[in-house]
C-alpha positions in Angstrom: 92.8 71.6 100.7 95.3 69.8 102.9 94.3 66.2 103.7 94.2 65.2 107.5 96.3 61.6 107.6 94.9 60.5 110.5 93.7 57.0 110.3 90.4 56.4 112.8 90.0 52.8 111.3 93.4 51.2 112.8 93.0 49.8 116.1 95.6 51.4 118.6 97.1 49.0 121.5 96.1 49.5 125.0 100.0 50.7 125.7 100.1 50.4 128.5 99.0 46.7 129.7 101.2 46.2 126.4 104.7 47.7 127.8 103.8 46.7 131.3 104.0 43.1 129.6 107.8 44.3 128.0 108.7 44.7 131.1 107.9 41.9 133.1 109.5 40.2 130.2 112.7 42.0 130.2 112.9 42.1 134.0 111.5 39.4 136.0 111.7 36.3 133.1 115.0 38.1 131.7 113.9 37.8 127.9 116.3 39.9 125.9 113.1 41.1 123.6 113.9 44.6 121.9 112.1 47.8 122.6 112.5 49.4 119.2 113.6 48.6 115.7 115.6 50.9 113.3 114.5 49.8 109.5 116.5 51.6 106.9 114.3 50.5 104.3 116.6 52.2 101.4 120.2 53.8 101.1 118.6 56.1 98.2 118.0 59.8 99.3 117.2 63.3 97.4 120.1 65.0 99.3 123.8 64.8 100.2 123.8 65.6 103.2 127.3 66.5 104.9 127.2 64.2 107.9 125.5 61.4 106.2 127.3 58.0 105.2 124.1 56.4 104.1 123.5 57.9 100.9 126.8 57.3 99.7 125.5 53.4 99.9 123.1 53.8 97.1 125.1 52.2 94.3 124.9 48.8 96.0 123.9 46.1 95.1 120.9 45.4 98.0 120.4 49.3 98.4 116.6 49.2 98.3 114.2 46.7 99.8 111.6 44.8 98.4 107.7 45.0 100.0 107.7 41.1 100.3 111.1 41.1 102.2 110.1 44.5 104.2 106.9 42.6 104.7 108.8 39.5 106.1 111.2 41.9 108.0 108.2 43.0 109.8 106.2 39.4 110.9 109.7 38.5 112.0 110.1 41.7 114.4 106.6 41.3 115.5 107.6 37.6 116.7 110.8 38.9 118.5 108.6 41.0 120.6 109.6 44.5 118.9 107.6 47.0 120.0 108.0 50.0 117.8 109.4 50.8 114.7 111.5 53.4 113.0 111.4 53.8 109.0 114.7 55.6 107.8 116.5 55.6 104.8 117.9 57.3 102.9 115.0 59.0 102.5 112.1 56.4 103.1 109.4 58.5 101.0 111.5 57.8 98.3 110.4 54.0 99.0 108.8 52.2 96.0 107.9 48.8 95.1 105.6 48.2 91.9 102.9 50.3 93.5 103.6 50.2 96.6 105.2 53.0 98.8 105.8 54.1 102.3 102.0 54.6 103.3 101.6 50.7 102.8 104.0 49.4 104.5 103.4 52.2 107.9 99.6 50.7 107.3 101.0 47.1 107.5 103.4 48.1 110.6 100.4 49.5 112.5 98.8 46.3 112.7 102.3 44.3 114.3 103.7 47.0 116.9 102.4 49.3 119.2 104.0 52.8 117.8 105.2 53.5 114.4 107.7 56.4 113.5 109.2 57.6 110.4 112.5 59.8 110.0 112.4 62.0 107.4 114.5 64.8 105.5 111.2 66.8 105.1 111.8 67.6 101.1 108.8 65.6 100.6 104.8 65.8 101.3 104.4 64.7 105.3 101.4 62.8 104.7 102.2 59.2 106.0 100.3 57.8 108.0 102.8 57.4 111.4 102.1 57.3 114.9 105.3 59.9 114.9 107.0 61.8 112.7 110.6 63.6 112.6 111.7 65.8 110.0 115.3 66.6 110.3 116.4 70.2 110.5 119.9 70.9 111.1 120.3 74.7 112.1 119.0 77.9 110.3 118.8 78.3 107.0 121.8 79.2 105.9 123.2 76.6 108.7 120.9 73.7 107.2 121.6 74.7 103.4 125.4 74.3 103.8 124.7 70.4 105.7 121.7 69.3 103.9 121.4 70.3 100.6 120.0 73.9 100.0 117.0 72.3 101.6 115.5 74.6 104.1 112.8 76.5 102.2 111.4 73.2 100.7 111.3 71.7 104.5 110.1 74.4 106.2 106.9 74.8 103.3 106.2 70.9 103.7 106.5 71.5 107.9 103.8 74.7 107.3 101.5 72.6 105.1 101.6 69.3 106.7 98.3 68.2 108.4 99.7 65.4 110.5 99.2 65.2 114.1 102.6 65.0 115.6 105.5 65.8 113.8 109.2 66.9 115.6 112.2 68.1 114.4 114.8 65.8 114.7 117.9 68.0 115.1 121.7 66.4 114.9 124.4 68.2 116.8 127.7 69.1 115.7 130.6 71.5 114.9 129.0 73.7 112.3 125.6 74.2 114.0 125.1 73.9 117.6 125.1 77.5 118.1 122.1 77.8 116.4 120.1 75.8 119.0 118.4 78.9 120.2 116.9 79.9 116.9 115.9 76.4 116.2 114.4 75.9 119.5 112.4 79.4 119.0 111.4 78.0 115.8 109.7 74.9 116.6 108.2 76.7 119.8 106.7 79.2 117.2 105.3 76.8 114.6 102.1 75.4 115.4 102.7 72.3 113.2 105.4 71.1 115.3 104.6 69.5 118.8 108.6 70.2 120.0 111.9 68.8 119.0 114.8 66.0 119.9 118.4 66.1 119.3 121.3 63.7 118.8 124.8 64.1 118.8 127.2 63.5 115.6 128.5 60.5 115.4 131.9 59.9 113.4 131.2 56.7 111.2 134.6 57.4 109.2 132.9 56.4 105.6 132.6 59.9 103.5 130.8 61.6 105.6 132.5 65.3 106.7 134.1 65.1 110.1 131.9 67.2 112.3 132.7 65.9 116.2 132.5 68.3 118.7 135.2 68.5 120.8 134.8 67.6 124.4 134.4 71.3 125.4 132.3 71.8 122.8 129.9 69.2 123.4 129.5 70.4 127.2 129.1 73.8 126.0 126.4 72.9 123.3 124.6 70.7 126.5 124.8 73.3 128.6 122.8 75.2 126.2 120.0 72.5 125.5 119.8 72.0 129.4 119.3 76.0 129.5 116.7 76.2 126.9 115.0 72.8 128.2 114.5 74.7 131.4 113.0 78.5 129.9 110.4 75.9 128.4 111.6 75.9 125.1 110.0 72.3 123.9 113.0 70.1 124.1 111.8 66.7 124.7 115.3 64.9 125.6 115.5 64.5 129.6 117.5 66.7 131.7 119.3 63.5 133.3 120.1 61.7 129.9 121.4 64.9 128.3 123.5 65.2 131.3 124.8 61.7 130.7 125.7 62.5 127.3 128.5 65.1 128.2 131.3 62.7 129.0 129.1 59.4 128.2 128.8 57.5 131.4 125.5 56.4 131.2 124.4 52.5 131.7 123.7 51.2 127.9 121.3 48.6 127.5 121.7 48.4 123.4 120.1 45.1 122.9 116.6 46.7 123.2 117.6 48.1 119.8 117.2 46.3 116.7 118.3 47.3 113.4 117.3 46.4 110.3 119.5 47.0 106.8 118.1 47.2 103.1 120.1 44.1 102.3 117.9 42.6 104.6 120.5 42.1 107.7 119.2 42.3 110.9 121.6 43.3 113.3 120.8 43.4 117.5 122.4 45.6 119.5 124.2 48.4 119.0 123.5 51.2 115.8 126.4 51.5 114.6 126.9 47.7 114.4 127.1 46.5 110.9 127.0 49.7 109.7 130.4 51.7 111.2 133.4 51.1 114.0 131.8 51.3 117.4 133.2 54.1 119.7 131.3 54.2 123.2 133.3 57.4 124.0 132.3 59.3 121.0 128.4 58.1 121.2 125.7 60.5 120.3 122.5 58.2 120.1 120.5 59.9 122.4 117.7 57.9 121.6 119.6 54.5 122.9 120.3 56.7 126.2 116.6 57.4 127.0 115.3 53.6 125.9 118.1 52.6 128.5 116.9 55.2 131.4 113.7 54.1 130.3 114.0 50.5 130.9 115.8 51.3 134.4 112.8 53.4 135.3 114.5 56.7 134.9 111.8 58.8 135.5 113.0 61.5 132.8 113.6 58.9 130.6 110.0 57.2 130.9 108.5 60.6 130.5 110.0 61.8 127.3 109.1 58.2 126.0 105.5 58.9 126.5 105.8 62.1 125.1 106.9 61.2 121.9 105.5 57.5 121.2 103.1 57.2 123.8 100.8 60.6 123.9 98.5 60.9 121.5 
């Protein structure tokens, strides 16, 4: 029998007195606090996926983080003002320490921010206990087996048998797969598990990864197709205003509400590429940062897909 992960016993934060603080913060007694923290908690991951630097970082050294220091990590974002937090990896249910794994430290997280998220190549169980949780999936499946490791049948099983209450696929753009946006779009629409789906764009980090930009017409092309989809009802969460944005990239970035946290224990502010690539404005794809920065100028869009995906439980 599947086990329901839902966690009655921890206290959730009345969110919105609690963001209506963030913002008096960030806008009337300008306090650079972040919004949202990116913790790669390990470089180790199950697959090698084609677009993926990070898990070409697992021979070094500091490539997996300790509870006490994720622990510290944590109190330290909590004092910051951090408001929600984003396990990666790697592959973060690959996270051990002693006896300790992922469900321990998303336990610990729930008690210092308002919404915790995990990112996840779905080869494993989907049983944490997250506020959110995206599974990457990367095309069809012959689309997805060629990027991400023969891994489709193993993530679609775990997406079919998963008991969690809000899981999305987390879908990354580029070259080889956008055309497959309709089928993937269908898909999630058609699986009951799956409560809709965001996308990114690729983003060239130029350490091993394959080279999968899409060129400029391209990248319209494949927007012009999400905006399309977005508007038959197909459930793309991104906003209509911020994927418009993305096309040519003129869109007002406020990248210190974003924190990021390594598994050497760096913690970089700002950007995501910082610390861990060469930054290139032009070629951004984080559609993330682009709806936290609508969000915090009171994009309506923006604002709306927030709630939709942290906020709406």
């Amino acid at each position: 029998m599947r086990k329901d992960i839902r966690n009655p016993d921890i206290h959730s934060s009345p969110w919105l007195l609690d963001l209506a603080w963030f913002y008096i913060q960030r806008k009337m007694l300008k306090r650079k606090l972040p919004l949202l923290a990116s913790f790669k908690i390990t470089y180790r991951c199950n697959l090698s996926c084609r677009a993926c630097p990070f898990h070409l970082r697992s021979d070094r050294e500091k490539e997996h983080m300790s509870r006490d220091a994720a622990v510290h990590i944590m109190d330290l974002l909590n004092q910051l003002g951090t408001r929600m937090i984003v396990f990666e990896g790697g592959e973060p249910l690959l996270w051990r320490d002693g006896s300790y794994r992922l469900h321990d430290l998303i336990l610990y997280a729930r008690k210092k921010f308002l919404r915790v998220a995990v990112t996840t190549n779905g080869t494993m169980p989907l049983d944490v206990p997250s506020h959110t949780l995206w599974v990457s999936l990367d095309g069809q499946r012959e689309t997805h087996n060629t990027l991400r490791s023969n891994s489709f049948d193993q993530v679609r099983a775990n997406i079919q048998n998963t008991r969690h209450p809000r899981v999305f696929i987390h879908y990354t753009l580029n070259r080889r797969n956008w055309q497959d946006l309709p089928f993937v779009a269908q898909w999630v629409q058609d699986t009951p598990a799956l409560k809709g789906m965001t996308v990114q764009f690729f983003y060239p980090y130029h350490q091993g990864e394959d080279d999968l930009s899409l060129p400029p017409e391209e990248r319209r092309a494949a927007i012009e197709k999400l905006l399309q989809l977005k508007k038959s009802g197909l459930p793309i969460l991104n906003s209509a205003g911020r994927l418009r944005a993305m096309i040519d990239n003129r869109w007002s970035c406020h990248d210190d509400i974003l924190i990021n946290v390594d598994p050497d224990g760096t913690i970089t502010k700002g950007c995501y590429v910082k610390n861990r690539g060469n930054i290139n404005c032009d070629a951004c794809g984080f559609t993330p940062v682009a709806e936290a920065s609508g969000a915090l100028d009171f994009i309506p869009g923006s604002l709306y897909a927030g709630w939709r995906l942290f906020l709406k439980m």
